[in-house]
C-alpha positions as a printed NumPy array, in Angstrom:
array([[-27.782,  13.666,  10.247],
       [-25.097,  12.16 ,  12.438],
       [-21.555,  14.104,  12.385],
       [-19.053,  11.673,  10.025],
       [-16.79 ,  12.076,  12.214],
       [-18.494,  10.037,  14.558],
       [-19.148,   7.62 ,  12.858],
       [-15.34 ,   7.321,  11.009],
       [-14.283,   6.755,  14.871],
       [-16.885,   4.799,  15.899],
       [-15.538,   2.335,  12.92 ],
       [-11.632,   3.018,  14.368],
       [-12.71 ,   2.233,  17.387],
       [-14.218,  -1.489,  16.197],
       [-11.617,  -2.18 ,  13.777],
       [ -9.255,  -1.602,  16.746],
       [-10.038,  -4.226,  18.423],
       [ -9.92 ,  -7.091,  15.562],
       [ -7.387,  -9.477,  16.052],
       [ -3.833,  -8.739,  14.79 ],
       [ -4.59 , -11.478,  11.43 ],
       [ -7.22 ,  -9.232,  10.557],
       [ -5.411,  -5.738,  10.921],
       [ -4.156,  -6.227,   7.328],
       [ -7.911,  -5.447,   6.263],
       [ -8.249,  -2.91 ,   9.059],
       [ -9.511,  -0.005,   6.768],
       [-11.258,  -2.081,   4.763],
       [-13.46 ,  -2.907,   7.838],
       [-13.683,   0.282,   8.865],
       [-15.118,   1.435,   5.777],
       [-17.43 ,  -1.362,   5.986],
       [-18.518,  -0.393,   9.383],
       [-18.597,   2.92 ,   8.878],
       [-20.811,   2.405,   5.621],
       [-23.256,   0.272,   7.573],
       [-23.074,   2.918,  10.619],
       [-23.964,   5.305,   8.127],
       [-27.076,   3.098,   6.632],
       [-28.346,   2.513,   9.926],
       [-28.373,   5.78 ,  11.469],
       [-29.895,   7.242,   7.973],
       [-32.83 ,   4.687,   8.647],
       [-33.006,   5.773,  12.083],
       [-33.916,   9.234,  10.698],
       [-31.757,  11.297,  13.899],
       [-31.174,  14.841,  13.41 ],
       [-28.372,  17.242,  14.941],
       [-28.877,  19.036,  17.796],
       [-28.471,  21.953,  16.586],
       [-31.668,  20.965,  13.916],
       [-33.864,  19.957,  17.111],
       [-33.329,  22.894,  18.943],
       [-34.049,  24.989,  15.572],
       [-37.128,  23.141,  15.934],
       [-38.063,  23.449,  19.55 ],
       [-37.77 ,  27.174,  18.762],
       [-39.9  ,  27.245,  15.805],
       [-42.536,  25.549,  17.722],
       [-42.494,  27.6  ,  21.326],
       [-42.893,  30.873,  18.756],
       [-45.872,  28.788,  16.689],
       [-47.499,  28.254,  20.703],
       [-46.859,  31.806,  21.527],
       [-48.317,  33.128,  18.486],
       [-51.567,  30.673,  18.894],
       [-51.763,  31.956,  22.25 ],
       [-52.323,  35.551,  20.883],
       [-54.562,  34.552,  18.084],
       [-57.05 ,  32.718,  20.925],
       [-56.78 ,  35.618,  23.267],
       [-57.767,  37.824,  20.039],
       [-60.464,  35.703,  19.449],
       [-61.955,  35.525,  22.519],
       [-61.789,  39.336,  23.113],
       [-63.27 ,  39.75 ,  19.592],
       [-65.674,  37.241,  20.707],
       [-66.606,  39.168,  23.94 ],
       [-66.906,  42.467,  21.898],
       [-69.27 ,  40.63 ,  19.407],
       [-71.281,  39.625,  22.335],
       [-71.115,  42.988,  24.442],
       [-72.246,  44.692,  21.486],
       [-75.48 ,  42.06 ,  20.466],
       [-76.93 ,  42.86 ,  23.686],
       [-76.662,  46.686,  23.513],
       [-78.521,  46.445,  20.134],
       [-81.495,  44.398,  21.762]])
């Protein structure tokens, strides 16, 4: 999920630049921007960094590991078939 942070400045940031009339409401917008900031990144389904690159390490260990299993299989395999022809 996106940092708050971000998005509490990202709604500064707009409300900043309203006309002066409108800087009376100024926090009111930018908790109205930052609430539909917040909606629209939610439906955007992001995730941190830090949660990808959990994920990117989760997976290279899930190849690695499938890489071991089919190299145990084959040599399994090659054993299975070594030994059939010693037995005919």
């Amino acid at each position: 999920m996106i940092n708050p942070t971000i998005i509490a400045k990202i709604g500064q940031q707009i409300a900043s630049l309203m006309p002066e009339q409108a800087k009376a409401t100024q926090q009111e917008v930018e908790r109205n921007i930052q609430a539909i900031l917040q909606s629209a990144f939610a439906k955007l389904e992001l995730v941190t960094r830090e949660e990808f690159d959990a994920q990117t390490a989760v997976l290279q260990r899930t190849r690695e590991k499938l890489e071991q299993l089919e190299a145990q299989v084959a040599a399994l395999e090659s054993q299975n078939i070594s030994q059939g022809s010693h037995q005919q």
